[in-house]
C-alpha positions as protocol buffer text, in pm:
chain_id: "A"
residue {
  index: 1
  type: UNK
  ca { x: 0 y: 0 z: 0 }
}
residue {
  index: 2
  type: UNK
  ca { x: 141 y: 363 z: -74 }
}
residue {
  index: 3
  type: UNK
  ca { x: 246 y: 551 z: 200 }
}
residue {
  index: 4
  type: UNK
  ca { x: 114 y: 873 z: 106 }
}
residue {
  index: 5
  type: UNK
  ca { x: -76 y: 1023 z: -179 }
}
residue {
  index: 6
  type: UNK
  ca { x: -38 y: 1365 z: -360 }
}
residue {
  index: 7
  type: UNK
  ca { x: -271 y: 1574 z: -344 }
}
residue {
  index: 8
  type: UNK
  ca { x: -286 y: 1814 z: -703 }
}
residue {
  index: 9
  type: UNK
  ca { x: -503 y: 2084 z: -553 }
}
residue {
  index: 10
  type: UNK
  ca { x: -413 y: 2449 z: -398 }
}
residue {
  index: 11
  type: UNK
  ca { x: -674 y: 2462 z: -188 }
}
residue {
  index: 12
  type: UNK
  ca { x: -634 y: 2435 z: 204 }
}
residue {
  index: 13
  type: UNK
  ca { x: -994 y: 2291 z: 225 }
}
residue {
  index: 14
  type: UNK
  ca { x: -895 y: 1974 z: 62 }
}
residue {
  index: 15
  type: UNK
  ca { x: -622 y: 1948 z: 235 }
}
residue {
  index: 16
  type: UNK
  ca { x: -805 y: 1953 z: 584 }
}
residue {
  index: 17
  type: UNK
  ca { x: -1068 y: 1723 z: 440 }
}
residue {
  index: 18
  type: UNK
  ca { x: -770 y: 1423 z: 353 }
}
residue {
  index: 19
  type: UNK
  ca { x: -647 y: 1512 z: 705 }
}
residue {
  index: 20
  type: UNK
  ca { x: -969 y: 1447 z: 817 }
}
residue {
  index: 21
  type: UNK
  ca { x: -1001 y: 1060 z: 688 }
}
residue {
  index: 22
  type: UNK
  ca { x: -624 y: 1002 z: 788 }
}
residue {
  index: 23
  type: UNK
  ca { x: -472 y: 1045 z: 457 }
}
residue {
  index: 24
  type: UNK
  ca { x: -170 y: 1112 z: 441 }
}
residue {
  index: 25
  type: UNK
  ca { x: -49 y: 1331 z: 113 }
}
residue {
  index: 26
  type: UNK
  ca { x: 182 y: 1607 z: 37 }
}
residue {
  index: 27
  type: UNK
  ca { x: 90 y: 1866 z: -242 }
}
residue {
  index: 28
  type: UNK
  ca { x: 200 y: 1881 z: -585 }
}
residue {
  index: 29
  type: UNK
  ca { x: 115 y: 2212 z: -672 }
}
residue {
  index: 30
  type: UNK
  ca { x: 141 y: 2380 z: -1051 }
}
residue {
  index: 31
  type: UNK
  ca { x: 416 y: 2655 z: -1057 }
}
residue {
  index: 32
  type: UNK
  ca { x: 686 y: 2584 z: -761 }
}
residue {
  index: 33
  type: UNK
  ca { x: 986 y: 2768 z: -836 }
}
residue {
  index: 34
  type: UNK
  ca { x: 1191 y: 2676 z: -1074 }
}
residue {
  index: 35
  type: UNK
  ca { x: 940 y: 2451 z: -1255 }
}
residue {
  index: 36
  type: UNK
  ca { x: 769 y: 2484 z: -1610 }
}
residue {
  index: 37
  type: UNK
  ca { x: 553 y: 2767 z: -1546 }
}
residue {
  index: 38
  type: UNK
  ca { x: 190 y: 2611 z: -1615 }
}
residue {
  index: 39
  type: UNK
  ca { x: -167 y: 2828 z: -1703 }
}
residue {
  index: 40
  type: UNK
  ca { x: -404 y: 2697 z: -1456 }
}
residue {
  index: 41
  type: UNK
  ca { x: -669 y: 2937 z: -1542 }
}
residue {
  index: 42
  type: UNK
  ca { x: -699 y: 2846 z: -1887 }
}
residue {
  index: 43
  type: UNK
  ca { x: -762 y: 2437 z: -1791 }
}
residue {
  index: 44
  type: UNK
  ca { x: -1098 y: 2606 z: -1597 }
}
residue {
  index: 45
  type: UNK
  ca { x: -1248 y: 2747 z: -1932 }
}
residue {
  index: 46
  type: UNK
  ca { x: -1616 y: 2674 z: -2013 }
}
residue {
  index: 47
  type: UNK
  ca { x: -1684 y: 2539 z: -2358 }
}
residue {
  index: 48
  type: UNK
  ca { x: -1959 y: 2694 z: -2575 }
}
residue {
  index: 49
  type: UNK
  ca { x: -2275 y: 2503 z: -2446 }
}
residue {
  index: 50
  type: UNK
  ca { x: -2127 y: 2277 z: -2168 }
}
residue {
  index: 51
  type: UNK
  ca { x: -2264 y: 2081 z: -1899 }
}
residue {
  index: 52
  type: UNK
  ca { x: -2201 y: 2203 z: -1566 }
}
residue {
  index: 53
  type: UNK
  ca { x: -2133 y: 1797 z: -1534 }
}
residue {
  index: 54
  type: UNK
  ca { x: -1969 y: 1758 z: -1860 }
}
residue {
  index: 55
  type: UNK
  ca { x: -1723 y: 2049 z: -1755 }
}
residue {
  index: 56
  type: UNK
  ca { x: -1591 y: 1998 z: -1375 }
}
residue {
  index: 57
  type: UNK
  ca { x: -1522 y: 1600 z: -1470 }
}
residue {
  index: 58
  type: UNK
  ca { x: -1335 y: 1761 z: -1782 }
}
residue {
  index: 59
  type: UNK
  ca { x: -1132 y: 1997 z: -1596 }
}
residue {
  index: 60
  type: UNK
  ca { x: -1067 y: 1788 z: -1308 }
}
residue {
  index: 61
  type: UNK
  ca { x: -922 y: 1526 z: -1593 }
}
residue {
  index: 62
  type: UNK
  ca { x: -700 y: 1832 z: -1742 }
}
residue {
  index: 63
  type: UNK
  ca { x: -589 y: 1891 z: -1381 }
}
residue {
  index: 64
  type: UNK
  ca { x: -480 y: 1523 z: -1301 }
}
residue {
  index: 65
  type: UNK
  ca { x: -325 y: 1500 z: -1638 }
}
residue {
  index: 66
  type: UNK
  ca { x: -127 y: 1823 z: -1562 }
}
residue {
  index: 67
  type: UNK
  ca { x: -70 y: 1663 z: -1255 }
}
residue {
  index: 68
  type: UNK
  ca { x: 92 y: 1358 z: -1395 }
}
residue {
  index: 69
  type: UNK
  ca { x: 332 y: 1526 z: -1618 }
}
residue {
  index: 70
  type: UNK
  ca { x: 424 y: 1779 z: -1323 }
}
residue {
  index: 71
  type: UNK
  ca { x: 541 y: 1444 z: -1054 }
}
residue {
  index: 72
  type: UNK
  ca { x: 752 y: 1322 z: -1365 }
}
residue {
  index: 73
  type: UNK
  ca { x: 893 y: 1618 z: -1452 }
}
residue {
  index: 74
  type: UNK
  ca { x: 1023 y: 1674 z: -1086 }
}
residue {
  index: 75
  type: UNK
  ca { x: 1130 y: 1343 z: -1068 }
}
residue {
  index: 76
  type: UNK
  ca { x: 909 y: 1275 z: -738 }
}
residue {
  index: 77
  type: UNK
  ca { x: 872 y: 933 z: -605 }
}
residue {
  index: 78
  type: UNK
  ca { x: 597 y: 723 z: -770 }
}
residue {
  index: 79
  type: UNK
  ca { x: 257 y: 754 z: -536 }
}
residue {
  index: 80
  type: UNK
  ca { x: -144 y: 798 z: -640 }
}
residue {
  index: 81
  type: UNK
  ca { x: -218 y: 1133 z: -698 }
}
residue {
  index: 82
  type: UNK
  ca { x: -550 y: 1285 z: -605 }
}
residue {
  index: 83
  type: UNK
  ca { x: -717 y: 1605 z: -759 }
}
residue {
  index: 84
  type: UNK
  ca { x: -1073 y: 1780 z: -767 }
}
residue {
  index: 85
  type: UNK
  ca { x: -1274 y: 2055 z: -880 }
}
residue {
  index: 86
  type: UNK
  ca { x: -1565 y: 2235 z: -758 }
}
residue {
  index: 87
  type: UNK
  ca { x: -1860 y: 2351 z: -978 }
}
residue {
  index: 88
  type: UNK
  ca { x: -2208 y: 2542 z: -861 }
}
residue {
  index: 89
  type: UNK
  ca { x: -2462 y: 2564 z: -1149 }
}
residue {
  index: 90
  type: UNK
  ca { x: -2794 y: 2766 z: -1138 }
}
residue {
  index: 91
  type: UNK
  ca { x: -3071 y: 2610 z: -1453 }
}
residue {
  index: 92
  type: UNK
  ca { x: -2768 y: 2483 z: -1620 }
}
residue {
  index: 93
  type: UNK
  ca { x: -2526 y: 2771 z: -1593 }
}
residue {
  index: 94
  type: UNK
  ca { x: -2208 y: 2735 z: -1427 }
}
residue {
  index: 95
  type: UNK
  ca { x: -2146 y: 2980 z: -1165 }
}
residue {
  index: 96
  type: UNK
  ca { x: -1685 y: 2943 z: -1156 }
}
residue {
  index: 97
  type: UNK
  ca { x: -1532 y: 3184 z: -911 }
}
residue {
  index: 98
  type: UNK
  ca { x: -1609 y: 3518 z: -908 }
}
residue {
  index: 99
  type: UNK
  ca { x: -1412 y: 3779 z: -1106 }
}
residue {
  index: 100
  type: UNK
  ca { x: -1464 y: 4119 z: -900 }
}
residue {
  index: 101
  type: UNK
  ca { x: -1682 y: 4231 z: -623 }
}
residue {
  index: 102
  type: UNK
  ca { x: -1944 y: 4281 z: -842 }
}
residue {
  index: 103
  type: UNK
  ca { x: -1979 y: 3932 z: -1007 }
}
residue {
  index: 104
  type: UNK
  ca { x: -2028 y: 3794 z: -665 }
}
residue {
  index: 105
  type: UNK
  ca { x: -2258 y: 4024 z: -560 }
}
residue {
  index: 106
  type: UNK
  ca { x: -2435 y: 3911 z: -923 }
}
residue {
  index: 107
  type: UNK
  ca { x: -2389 y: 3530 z: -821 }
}
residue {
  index: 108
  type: UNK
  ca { x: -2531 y: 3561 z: -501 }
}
residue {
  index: 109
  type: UNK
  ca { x: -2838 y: 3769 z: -606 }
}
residue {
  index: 110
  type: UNK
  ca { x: -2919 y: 3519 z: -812 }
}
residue {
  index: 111
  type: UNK
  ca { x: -2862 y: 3215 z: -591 }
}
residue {
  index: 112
  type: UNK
  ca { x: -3035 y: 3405 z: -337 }
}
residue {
  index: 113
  type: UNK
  ca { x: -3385 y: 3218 z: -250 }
}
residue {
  index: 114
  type: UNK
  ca { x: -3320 y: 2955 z: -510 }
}
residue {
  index: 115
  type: UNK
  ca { x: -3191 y: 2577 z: -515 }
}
residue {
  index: 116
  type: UNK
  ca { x: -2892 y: 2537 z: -716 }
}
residue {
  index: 117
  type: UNK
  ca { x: -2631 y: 2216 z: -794 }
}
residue {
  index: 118
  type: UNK
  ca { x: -2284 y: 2162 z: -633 }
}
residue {
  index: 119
  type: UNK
  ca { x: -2086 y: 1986 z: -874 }
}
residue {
  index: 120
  type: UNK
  ca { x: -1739 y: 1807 z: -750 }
}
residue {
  index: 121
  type: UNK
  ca { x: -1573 y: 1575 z: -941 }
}
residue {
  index: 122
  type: UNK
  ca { x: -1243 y: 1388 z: -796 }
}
residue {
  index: 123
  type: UNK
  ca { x: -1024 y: 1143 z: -976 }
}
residue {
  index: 124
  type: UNK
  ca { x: -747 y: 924 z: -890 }
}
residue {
  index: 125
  type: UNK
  ca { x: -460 y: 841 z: -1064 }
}
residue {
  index: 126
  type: UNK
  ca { x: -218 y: 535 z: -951 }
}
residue {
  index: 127
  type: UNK
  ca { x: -7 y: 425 z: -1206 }
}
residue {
  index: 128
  type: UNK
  ca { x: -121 y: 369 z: -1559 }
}
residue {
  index: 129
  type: UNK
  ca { x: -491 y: 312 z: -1376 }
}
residue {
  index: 130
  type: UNK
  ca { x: -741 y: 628 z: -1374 }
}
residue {
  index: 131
  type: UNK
  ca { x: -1065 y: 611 z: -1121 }
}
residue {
  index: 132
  type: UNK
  ca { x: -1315 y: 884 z: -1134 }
}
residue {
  index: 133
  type: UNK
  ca { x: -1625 y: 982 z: -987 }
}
residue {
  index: 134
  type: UNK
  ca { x: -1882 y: 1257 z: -918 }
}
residue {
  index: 135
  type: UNK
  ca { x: -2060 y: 1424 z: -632 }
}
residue {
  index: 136
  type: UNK
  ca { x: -2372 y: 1610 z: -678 }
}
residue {
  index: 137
  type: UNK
  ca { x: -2565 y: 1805 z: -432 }
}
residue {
  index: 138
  type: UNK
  ca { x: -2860 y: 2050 z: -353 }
}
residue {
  index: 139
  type: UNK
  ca { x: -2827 y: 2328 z: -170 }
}
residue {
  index: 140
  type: UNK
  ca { x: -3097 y: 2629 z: -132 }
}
residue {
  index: 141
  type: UNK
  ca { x: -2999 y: 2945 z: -5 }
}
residue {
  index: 142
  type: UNK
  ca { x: -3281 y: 3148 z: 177 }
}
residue {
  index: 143
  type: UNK
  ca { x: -3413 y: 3537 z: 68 }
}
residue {
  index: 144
  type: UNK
  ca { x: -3041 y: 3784 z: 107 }
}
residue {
  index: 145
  type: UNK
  ca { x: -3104 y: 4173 z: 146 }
}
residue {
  index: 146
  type: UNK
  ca { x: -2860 y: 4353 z: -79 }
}
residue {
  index: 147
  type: UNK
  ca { x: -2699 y: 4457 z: 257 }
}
residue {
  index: 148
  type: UNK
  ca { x: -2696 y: 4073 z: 354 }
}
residue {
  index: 149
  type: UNK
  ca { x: -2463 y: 4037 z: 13 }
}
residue {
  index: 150
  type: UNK
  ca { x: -2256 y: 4364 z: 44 }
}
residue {
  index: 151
  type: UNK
  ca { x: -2131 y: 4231 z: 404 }
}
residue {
  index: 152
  type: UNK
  ca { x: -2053 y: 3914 z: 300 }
}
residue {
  index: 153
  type: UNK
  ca { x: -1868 y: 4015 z: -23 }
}
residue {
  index: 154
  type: UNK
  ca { x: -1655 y: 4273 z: 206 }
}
residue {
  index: 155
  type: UNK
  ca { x: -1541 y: 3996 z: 417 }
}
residue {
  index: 156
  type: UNK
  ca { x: -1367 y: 3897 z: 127 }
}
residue {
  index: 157
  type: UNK
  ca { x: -1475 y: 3523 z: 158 }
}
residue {
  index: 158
  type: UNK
  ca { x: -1621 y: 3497 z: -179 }
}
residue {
  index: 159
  type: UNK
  ca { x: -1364 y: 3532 z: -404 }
}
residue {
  index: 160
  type: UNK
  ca { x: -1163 y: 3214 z: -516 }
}
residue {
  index: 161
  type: UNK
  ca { x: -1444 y: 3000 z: -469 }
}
residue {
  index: 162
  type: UNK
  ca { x: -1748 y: 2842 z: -708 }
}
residue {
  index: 163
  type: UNK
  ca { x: -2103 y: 3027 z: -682 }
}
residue {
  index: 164
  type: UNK
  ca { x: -1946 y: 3302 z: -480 }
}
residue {
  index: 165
  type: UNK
  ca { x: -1927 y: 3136 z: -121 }
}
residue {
  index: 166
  type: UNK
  ca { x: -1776 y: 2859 z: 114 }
}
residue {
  index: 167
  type: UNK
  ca { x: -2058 y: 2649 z: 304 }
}
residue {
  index: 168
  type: UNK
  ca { x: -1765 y: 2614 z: 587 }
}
residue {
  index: 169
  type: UNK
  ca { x: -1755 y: 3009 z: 683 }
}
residue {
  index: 170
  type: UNK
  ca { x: -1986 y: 3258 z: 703 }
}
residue {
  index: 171
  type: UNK
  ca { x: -2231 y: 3165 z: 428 }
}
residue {
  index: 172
  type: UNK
  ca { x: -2330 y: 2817 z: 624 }
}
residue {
  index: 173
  type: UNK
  ca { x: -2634 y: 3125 z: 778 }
}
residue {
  index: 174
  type: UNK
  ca { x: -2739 y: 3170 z: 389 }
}
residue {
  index: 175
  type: UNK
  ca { x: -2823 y: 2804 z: 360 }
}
residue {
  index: 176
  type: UNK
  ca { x: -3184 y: 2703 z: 468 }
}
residue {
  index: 177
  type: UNK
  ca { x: -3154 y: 2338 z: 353 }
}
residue {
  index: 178
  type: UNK
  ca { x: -2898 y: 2088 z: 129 }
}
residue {
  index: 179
  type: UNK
  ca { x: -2907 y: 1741 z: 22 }
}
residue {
  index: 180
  type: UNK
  ca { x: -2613 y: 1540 z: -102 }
}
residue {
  index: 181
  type: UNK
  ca { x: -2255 y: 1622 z: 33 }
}
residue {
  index: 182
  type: UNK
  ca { x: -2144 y: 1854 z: 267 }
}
residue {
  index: 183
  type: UNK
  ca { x: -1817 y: 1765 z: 188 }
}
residue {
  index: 184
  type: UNK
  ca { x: -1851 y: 1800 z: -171 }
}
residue {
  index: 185
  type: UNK
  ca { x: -1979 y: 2107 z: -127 }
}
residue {
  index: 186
  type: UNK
  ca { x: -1661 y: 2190 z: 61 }
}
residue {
  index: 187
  type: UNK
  ca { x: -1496 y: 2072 z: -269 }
}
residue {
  index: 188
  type: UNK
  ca { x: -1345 y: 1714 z: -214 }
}
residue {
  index: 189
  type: UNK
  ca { x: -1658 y: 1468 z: -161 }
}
residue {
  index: 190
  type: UNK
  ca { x: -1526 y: 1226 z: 165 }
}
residue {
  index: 191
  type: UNK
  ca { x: -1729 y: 917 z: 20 }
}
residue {
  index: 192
  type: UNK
  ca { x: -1648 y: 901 z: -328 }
}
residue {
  index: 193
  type: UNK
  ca { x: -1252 y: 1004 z: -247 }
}
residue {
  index: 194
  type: UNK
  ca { x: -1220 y: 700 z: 32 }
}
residue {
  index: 195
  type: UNK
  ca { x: -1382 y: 468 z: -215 }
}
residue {
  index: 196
  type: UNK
  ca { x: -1169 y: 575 z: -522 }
}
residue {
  index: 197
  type: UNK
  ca { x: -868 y: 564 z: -322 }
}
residue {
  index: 198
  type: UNK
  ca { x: -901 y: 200 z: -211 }
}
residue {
  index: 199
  type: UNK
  ca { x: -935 y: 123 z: -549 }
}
residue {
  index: 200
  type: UNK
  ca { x: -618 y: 254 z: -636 }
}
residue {
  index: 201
  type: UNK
  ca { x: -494 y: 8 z: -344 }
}
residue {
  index: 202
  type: UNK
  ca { x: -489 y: 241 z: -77 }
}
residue {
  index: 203
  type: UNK
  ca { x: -642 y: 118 z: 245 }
}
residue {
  index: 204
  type: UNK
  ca { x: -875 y: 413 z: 450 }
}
């Protein structure tokens, strides 16, 4: 069984959420110095008519496959690499992370008093093997006053993250009911990672 497992993601969330199951992993993060400088922003590009489904398991395949090339290009020691992205869509729109102030404000108007998806799809890859899967939830947000959204966007919180928010700060008082994964939602889904990872021959 491996020792450890990479973990191809930037965000601290996911991090916390492997440390939560016991997994061990270290990160393999694009653009550590000295190393091939890589353009994550263009792997998160939505395709003319896309699938909110049909684009986070695409881009969470471009990520692992970066992934891959970046542990044999630092000549790292073999182990399973994990990665993940994070999706919220609204009637089939995808809602990516906000690009100002005022796009989240948009996002969250329009979430506001509405159910919407969470999208996360994670993927495993161990050798010349590849294991996939996908998390989909439901989460409705109640009514937001415009003053409601202003705060929240001033705290800063929104930005970097799908839809506009993080269920795991202060937007958990925006949500009056969810169904599927809180920690998909959180962006790595606990259920579908342990069970893809024990596939790849790693014991939770």
């Amino acid at each position: 069984m491996p020792e450890f497992i990479y973990l191809a993601s930037q965000s601290p969330r996911r991090s916390q959420l492997l440390d939560q199951i016991g997994v061990p992993h270290r990160l393999l993060v694009p653009n550590a110095p000295g190393d091939v400088a890589e353009d994550t922003e263009a792997l998160e590009q939505v395709l003319p008519g896309e699938a909110p489904a049909a684009y986070v398991e695409r881009v969470t395949a471009l990520k692992l496959d970066a992934a891959v090339q970046r542990l044999a290009r630092r000549g790292l020691a073999p182990a399973p690499i994990l990665c993940s992205d994070t999706t919220v869509a609204l009637e089939g729109r995808i809602f990516g992370k906000p690009e100002s102030a005022d796009d989240a404000r948009s996002m969250l108007a329009q979430l506001a008093g509405r159910e919407h998806r969470v999208l996360t799809a994670v993927a495993v890859q161990a050798g010349a093997q590849r294991f996939a899967a996908l998390s989909v939830s439901q989460v409705r947000f109640g009514t937001l006053s415009p003053a409601q959204i202003d705060a929240y966007v001033a705290s800063g919180e929104p930005m970097g993250k799908a839809g506009a928010y993080g269920i795991q700060g202060a937007a958990a008082a925006f949500i009056a009911h969810l169904s599927g994964s809180y920690s998909g939602i959180m962006g790595l889904p606990l259920y579908e990672t342990a069970c893809l990872l024990r596939s790849a021959g790693y014991s939770i």
